[in-house]
C-alpha positions in Angstrom: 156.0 -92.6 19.1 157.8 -91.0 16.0 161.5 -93.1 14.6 163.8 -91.1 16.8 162.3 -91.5 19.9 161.9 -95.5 19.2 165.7 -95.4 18.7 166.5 -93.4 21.8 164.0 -95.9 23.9 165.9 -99.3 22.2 169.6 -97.6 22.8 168.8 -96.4 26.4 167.1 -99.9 27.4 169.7 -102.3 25.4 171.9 -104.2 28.0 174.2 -106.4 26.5 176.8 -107.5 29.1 180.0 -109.1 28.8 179.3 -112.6 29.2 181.9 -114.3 27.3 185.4 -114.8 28.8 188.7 -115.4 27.0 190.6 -118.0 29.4 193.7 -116.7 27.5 194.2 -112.9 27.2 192.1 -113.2 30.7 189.1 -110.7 29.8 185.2 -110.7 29.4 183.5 -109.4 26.0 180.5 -109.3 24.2 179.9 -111.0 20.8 177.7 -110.2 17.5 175.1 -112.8 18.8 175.0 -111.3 22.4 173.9 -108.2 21.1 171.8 -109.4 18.8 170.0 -111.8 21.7 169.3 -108.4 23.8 168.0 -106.2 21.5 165.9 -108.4 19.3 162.9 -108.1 22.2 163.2 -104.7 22.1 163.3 -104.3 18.9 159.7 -106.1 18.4 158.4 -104.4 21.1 158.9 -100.7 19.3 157.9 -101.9 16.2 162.0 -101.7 14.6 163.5 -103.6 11.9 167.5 -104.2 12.1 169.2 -105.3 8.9 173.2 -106.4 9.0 175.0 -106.7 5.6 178.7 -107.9 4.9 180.6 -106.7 1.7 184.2 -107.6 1.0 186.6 -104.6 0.0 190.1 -104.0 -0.4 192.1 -100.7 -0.2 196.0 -101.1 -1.1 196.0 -104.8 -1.1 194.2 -105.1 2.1 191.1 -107.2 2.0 188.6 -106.2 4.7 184.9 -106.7 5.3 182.5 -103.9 5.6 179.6 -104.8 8.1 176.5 -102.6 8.1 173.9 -102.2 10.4 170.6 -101.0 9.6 167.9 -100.0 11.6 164.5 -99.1 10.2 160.6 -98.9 10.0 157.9 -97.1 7.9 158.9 -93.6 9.4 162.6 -93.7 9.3 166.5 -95.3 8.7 169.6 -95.0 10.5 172.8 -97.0 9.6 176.1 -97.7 10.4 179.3 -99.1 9.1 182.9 -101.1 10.9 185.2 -103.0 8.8 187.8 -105.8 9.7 191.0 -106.9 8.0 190.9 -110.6 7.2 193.5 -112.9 6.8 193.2 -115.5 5.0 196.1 -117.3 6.2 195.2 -117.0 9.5 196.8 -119.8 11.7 194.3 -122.6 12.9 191.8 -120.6 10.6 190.5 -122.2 6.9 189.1 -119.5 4.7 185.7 -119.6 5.6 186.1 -119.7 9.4 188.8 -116.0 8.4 186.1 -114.8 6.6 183.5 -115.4 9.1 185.4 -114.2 12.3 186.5 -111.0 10.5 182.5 -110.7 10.0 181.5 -111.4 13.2 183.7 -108.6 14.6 182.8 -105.7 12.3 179.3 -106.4 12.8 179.7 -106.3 16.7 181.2 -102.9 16.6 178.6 -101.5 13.7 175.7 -103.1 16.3 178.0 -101.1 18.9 177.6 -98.0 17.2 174.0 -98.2 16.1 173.0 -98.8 19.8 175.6 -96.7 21.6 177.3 -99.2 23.5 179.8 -98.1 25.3 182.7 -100.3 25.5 185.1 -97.9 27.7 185.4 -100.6 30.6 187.4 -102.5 28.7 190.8 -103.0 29.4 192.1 -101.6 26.6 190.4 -98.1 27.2 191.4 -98.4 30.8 194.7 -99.1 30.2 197.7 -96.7 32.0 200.5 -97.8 29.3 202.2 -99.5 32.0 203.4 -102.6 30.0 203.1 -105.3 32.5 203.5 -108.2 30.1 206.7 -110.7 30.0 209.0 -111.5 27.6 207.7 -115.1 26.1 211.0 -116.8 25.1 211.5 -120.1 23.2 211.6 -123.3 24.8 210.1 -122.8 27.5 206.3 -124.0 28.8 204.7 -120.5 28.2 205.9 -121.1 24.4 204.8 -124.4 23.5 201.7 -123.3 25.1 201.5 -120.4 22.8 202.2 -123.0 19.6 198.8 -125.2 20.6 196.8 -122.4 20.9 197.7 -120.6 17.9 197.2 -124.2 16.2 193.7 -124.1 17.1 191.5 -120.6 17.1 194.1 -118.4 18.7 195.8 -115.2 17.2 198.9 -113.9 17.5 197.0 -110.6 18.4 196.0 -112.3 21.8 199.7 -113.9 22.3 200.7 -110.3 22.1 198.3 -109.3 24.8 199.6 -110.7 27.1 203.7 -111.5 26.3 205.7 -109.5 24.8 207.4 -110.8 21.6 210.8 -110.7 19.8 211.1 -110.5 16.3 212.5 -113.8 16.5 210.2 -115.7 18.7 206.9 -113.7 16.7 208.5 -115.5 13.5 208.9 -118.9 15.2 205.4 -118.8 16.1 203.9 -117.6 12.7 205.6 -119.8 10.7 
């Protein structure tokens, strides 16, 4: 069996469901090492060697990591590349854990192009643009709630998912 058709057998016979659930923003996903943990057996039984590489860039003051996914043998190479903003004053974060999320996340979606996974189930590409979320207001339950988990691993991204947010009640949170 030649490179291409080794590729097209590990891409068409990779499952990698959504096993991991966000209690918060109330949705399933699939991480870097769920991937990884499905396609390593295929990828021994073809014969396939899969390389992932981080560099750190910045473009305009933006620091971002570069993931690259590489998937080879004797006969041939393909490769793919994502990138991810880091923060490194993420909330709840220290530099090393920013850096390492951010890394964790481009290399999922560079795995997720090298392997054509298809992530259009997911709310976000199902989405109508109906904006069902409330208004999360200060003071109340649903805030302080907010505070505790953006104190530990939670974003403000994922906040926004589900509330909406004034200007006002975004910069109480953040600060």
């Amino acid at each position: 069996m030649d490179f291409k058709d080794k590729v097209l057998k590990v891409q068409s016979e990779l499952k990698a469901p959504k096993n991991q659930r966000n209690a918060f923003g109330k949705y399933n996903y699939r991480s870097c090492e769920d991937i990884l943990e499905a396609v390593k057996p295929l990828l021994s039984t073809e014969g396939l060697t899969l390389m992932l590489t981080d560099e750190i860039k910045e473009v305009s003051g933006l620091v971002f990591v570069e993931a690259r996914a590489v998937l080879f043998d004797e006969e041939g190479r393909i490769e793919t590349t994502a990138q991810a903003g880091i923060d490194p004053n993420r909330k709840g974060m220290d530099i090393a854990q920013s850096f390492g999320s951010s890394s964790s996340y481009a290399r999922k979606y560079a795995l997720n192009g090298l392997f054509l996974i298809d992530d259009t189930k997911d709310a976000d590409a199902t989405n109508d643009h109906k904006d069902d979320r409330k208004w999360l207001n200060k003071g109340t339950s649903e805030f302080k709630k907010a505070q505790e988990f953006l104190s530990g691993k939670g974003t403000i991204a994922q906040i926004e998912a589900k509330y909406k947010l004034s200007t006002e009640v975004k910069t109480l949170l953040t600060k």
